[in-house]
C-alpha positions in Angstrom: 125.9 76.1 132.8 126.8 79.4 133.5 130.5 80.0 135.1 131.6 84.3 135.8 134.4 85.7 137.8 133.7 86.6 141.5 133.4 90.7 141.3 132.0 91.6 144.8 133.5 91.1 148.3 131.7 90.7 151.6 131.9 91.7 155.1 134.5 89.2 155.8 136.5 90.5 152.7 136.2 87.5 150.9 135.2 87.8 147.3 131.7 87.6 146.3 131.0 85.7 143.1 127.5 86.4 141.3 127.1 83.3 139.6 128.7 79.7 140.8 130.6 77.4 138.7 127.7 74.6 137.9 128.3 71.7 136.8 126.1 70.6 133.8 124.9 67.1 135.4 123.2 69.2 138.3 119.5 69.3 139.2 118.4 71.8 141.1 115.3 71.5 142.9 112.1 73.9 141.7 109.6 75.1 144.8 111.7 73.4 146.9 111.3 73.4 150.8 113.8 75.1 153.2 116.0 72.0 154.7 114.8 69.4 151.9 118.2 69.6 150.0 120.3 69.8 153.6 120.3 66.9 156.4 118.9 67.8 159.6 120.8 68.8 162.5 119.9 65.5 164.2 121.3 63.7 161.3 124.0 66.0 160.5 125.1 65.5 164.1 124.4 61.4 164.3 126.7 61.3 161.2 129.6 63.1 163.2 128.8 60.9 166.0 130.8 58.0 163.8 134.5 60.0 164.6 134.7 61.3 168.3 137.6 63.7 166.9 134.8 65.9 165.3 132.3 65.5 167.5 134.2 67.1 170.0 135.4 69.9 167.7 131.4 70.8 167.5 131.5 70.9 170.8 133.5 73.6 171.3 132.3 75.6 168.3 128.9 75.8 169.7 130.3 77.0 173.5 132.4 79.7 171.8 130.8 83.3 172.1 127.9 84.1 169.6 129.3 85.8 166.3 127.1 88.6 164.7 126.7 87.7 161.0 124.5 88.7 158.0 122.7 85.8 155.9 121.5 86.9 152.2 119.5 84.2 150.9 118.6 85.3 147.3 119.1 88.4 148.2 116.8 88.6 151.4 119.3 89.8 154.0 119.3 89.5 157.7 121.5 90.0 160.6 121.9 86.9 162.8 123.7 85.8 166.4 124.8 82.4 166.1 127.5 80.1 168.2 128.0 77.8 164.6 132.0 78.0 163.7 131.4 77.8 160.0 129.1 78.7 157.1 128.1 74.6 156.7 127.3 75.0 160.7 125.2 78.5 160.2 123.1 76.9 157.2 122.5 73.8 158.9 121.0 76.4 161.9 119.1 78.3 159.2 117.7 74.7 157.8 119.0 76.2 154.6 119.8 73.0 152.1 122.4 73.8 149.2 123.6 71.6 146.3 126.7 71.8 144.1 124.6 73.9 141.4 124.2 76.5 144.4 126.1 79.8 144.9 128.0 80.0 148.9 129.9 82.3 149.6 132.2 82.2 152.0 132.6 78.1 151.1 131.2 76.2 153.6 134.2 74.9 155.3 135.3 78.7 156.1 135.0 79.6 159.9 132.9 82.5 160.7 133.9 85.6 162.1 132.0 88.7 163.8 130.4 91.0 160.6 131.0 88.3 158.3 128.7 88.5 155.3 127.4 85.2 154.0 125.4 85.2 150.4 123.3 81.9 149.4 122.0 82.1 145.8 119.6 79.2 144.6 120.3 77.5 141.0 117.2 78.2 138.9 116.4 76.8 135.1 116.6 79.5 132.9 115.5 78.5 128.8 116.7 80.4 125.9 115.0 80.7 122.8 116.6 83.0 120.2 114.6 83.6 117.2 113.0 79.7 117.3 116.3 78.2 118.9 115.9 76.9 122.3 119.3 76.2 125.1 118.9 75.5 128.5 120.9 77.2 131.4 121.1 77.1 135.0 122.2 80.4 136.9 122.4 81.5 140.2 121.4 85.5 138.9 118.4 86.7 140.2 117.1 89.1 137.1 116.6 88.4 134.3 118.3 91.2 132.7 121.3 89.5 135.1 121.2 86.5 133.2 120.9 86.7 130.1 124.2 88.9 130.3 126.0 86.1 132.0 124.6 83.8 129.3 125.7 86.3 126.7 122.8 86.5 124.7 122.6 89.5 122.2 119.2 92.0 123.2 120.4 94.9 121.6 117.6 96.2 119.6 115.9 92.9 120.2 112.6 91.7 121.2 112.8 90.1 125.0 109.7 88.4 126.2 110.6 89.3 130.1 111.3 92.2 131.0 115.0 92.0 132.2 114.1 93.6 135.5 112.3 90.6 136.5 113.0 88.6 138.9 113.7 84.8 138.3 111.5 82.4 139.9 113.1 79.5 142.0 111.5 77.3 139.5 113.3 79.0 136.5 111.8 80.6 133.2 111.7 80.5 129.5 112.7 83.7 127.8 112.1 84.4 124.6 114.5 86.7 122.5 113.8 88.0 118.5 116.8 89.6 117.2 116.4 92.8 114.9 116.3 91.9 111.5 116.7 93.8 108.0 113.8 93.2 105.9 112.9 94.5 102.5 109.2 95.9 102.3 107.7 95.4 98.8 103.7 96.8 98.9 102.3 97.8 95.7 105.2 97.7 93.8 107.3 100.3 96.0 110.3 98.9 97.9 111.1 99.7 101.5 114.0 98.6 104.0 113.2 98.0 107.1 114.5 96.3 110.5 111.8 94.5 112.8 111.8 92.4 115.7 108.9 91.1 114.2 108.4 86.9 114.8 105.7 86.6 111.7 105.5 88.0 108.5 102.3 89.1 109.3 104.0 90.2 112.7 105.8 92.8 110.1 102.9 93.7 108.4 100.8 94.8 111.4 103.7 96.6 112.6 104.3 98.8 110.0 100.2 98.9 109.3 100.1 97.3 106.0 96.3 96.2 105.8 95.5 93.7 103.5 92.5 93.5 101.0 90.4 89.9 100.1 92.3 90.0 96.0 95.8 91.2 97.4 98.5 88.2 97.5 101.3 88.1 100.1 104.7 86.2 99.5 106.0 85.1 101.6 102.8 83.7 103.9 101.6 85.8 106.5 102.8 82.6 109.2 106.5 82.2 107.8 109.0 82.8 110.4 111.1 86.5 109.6 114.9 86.1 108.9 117.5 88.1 108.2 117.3 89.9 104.5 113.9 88.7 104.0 112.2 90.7 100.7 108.5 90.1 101.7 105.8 91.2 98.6 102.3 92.6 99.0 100.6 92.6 95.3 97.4 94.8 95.1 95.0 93.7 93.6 91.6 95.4 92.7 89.3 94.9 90.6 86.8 97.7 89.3 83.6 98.5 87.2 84.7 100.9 84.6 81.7 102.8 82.1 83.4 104.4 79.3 81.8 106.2 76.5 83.2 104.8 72.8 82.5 105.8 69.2 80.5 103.1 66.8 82.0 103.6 63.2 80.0 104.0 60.3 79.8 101.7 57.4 80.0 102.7 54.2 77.9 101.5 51.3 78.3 102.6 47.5 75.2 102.3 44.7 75.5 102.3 40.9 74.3 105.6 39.6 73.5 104.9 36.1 73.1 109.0 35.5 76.7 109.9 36.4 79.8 108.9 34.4 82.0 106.6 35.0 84.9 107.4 37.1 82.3 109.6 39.1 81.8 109.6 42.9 79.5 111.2 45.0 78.5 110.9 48.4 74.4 110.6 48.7 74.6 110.2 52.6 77.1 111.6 55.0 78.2 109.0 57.3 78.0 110.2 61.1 80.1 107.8 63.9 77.9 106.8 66.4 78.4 106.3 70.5 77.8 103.5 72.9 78.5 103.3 76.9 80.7 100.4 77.4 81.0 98.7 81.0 84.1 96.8 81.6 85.7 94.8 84.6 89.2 96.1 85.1 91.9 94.4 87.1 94.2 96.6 88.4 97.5 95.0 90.2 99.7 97.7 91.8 97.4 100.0 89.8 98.4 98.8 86.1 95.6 97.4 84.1 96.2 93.5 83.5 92.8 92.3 82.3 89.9 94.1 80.9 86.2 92.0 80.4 83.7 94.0 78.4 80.5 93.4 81.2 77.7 94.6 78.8 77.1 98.0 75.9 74.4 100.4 76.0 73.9 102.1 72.4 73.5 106.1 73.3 73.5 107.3 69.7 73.0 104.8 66.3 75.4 106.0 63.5 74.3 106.6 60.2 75.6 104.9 57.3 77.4 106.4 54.4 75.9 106.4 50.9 78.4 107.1 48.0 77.1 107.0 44.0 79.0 105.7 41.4 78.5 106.5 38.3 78.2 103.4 35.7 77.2 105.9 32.6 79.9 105.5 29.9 81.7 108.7 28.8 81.0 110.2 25.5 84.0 109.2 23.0 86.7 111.9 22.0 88.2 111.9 18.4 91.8 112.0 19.2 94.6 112.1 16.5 97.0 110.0 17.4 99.4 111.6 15.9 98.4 114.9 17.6 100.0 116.0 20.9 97.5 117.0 23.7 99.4 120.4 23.5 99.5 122.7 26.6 102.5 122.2 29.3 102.8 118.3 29.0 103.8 118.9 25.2 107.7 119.1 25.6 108.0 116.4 28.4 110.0 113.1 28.7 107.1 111.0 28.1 109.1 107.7 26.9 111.0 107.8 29.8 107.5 107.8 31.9 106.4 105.1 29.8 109.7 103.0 30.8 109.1 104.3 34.4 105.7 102.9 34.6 105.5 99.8 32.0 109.2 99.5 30.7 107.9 100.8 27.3 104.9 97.9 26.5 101.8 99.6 25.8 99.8 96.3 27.0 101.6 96.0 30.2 98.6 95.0 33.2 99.2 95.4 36.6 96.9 92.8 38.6 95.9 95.5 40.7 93.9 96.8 38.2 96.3 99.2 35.9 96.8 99.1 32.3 99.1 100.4 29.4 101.9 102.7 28.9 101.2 104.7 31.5 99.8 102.3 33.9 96.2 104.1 33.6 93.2 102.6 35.7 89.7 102.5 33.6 88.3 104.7 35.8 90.5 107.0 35.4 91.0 106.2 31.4 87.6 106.9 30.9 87.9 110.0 32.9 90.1 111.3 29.5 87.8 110.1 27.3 89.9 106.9 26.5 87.2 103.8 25.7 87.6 99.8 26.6 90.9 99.3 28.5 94.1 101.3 27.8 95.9 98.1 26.2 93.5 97.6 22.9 94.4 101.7 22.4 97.8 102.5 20.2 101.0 104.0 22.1 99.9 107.3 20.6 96.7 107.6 22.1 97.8 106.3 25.1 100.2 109.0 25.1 97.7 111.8 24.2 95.1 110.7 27.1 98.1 110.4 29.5 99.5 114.5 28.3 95.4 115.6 28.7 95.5 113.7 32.7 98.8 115.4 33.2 97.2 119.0 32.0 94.6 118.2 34.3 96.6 117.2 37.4 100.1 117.3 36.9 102.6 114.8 37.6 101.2 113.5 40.8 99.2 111.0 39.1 102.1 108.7 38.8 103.8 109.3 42.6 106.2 107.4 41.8 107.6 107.9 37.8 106.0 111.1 37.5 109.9 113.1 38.3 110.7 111.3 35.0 108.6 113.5 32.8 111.1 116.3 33.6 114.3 114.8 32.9 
């Protein structure tokens, strides 16, 4: 029910209300004839019959001079000469039928006078819905712009489904009303606020011209209702076919060389990396790689394997005195505290990864110095002697990690 304040005034001088006070039980009529709410003069006058006092008082109302008056009937106006005394008596003339829910102005019961301005508005049915909420009104405004600002419904910045310069039908309307909304915007991993008046999620979308692809996901779904602070996520998805040129790495392969000595290396074969064109399946999601599926490999270029000789010969035996120093710079080093460095002084120290002796020697590189069998059946001294001659050869680096003791 919608109740305002009279704010206009008519001929007469008399305020004008714009909407009447309704009561809620009311039921106007919708399409409904002129008279079919009203009783007929015949009646109307049959019913006065039962008390002489008024019948006679309608008696001298209609012998009085005519009275010039205008009639608005929601908001049709016309200027009319009638004899009735009253507003009840002009409407009754006019077959005009009100109800309760109705706006009159002047009441009925006022007498009429010459220039008197007399407004009828119809109650009509006029339904709400604001953002999915639906209330029912009745209202004697004729827009709908008129209405809804009786009804004090917020439209600022919102989404009306009439346009508030419409008029409202006798029969009433629904009107439907989306209030602007903030909304955060996640597409692709980039975050965007925005307000909509938007009634769908994929309302929003299409809005702001987010187009979707077949692999991208949307939360929330594209039919969910918008509300206030909504975060709404587009993940793109795609998924391409990527070729990509890759290196194939050489094996290596060693032989015995029975002609070289042992301890000797050399390479027979160079070893060449080879190429292949690799085709994957990438899935992108908001372009980062999450998943890569090798499709198939095309070999472009073989490699070649890498041949390396060893040599297996045994080297020829050197007389060493064991007593003798190798000589040359390694003569006035620390060698015990290298031997404590490396074996804590036992000459048949083994290392199970393949080091032996005072000086933790490997055979290869034993027999590199001329030393025979494994370092552990030789005496300290020789042990010594070999380990001065490597040392001559390629200085303290041979042991990376003790070799700083030699000098202390």
């Amino acid at each position: 029910m919608i109740t305002t304040t009279p704010s206009n005034t008519g001929a007469s001088g008399r305020p004008e209300p714009e909407v009447a006070d309704l009561a809620s039980s009311a039921q106007p009529a919708t399409g409904r004839p002129v008279g079919s709410r009203f009783p007929t003069t015949a009646r109307w006058v049959a019913g006065l019959a039962l008390v002489s006092l008024v019948v006679a008082a309608a008696a001298v109302y209609y012998v009085t001079s005519p009275v010039r008056v205008d009639l608005s009937v929601d908001g049709q106006t016309q200027s009319i000469d009638t004899r009735a005394g009253s507003v009840a008596d002009l409407l009754v003339d006019q077959d005009i039928t009100v109800t309760d829910a109705d706006m009159v102005d002047p009441p009925l019961d006022a007498e009429l006078a010459e220039g008197d301005r007399i407004v009828v508005r119809f109650a009509r049915p006029l339904i709400v819905v604001i953002d999915g909420s639906e209330t029912v009104h009745t209202t004697t405004k004729l827009t709908v712009g008129d209405a809804l600002e009786v009804v004090d419904v917020p439209i600022d910045g919102a989404a009306v489904s009439v346009p508030l310069t419409e008029a409202l039908p006798l029969a009433g309307t629904t009107v439907e009303i989306i209030t602007l909304k903030s909304i955060t915007l996640d597409v692709g991993g980039e975050a965007l606020d925005v307000t909509s008046t938007a009634k769908t999620v994929g309302d929003v979308l299409d809005d702001e011209g987010i187009v979707l692809s077949e692999t991208d996901t949307l939360i929330p779904s594209a039919d969910t209702a918008v509300t206030d602070a909504m975060t709404i996520t587009v993940t793109r998805i795609r998924v391409e076919n990527e070729t990509r040129t890759e290196s194939i790495a050489h094996d290596t392969v060693e032989r015995n060389e029975p002609d070289l000595t042992v301890g000797t290396r050399k390479v027979v074969t160079e070893g060449v990396d080879g190429a292949q064109d690799v085709t994957y399946s990438v899935t992108y999601t908001n372009d980062e790689i999450t998943l890569e599926q090798v499709l198939f490999t095309t070999v472009t270029e073989q490699a070649v394997t890498e041949v390396i000789a060893v040599g297996t010969k045994p080297a020829a035996a050197q007389t060493v005195d064991p007593g003798v120093s190798a000589g040359g710079a390694a003569s006035d080093l620390n060698w015990a505290a290298l031997a404590d460095c490396e074996s804590s002084g036992n000459a048949k120290a083994v290392n199970p990864a393949g080091y032996y002796g005072l000086y933790q020697f490997s055979l290869a590189t034993w027999a590199s110095v001329g030393g025979t069998g494994n370092p552990v059946d030789a005496t300290p001294a020789e042990q010594t002697t070999r380990a001065q001659s490597l040392y001559n050869r390629s200085g303290a680096g041979q042991w990376p990690h003790c070799g700083p003791r030699l000098f202390e």
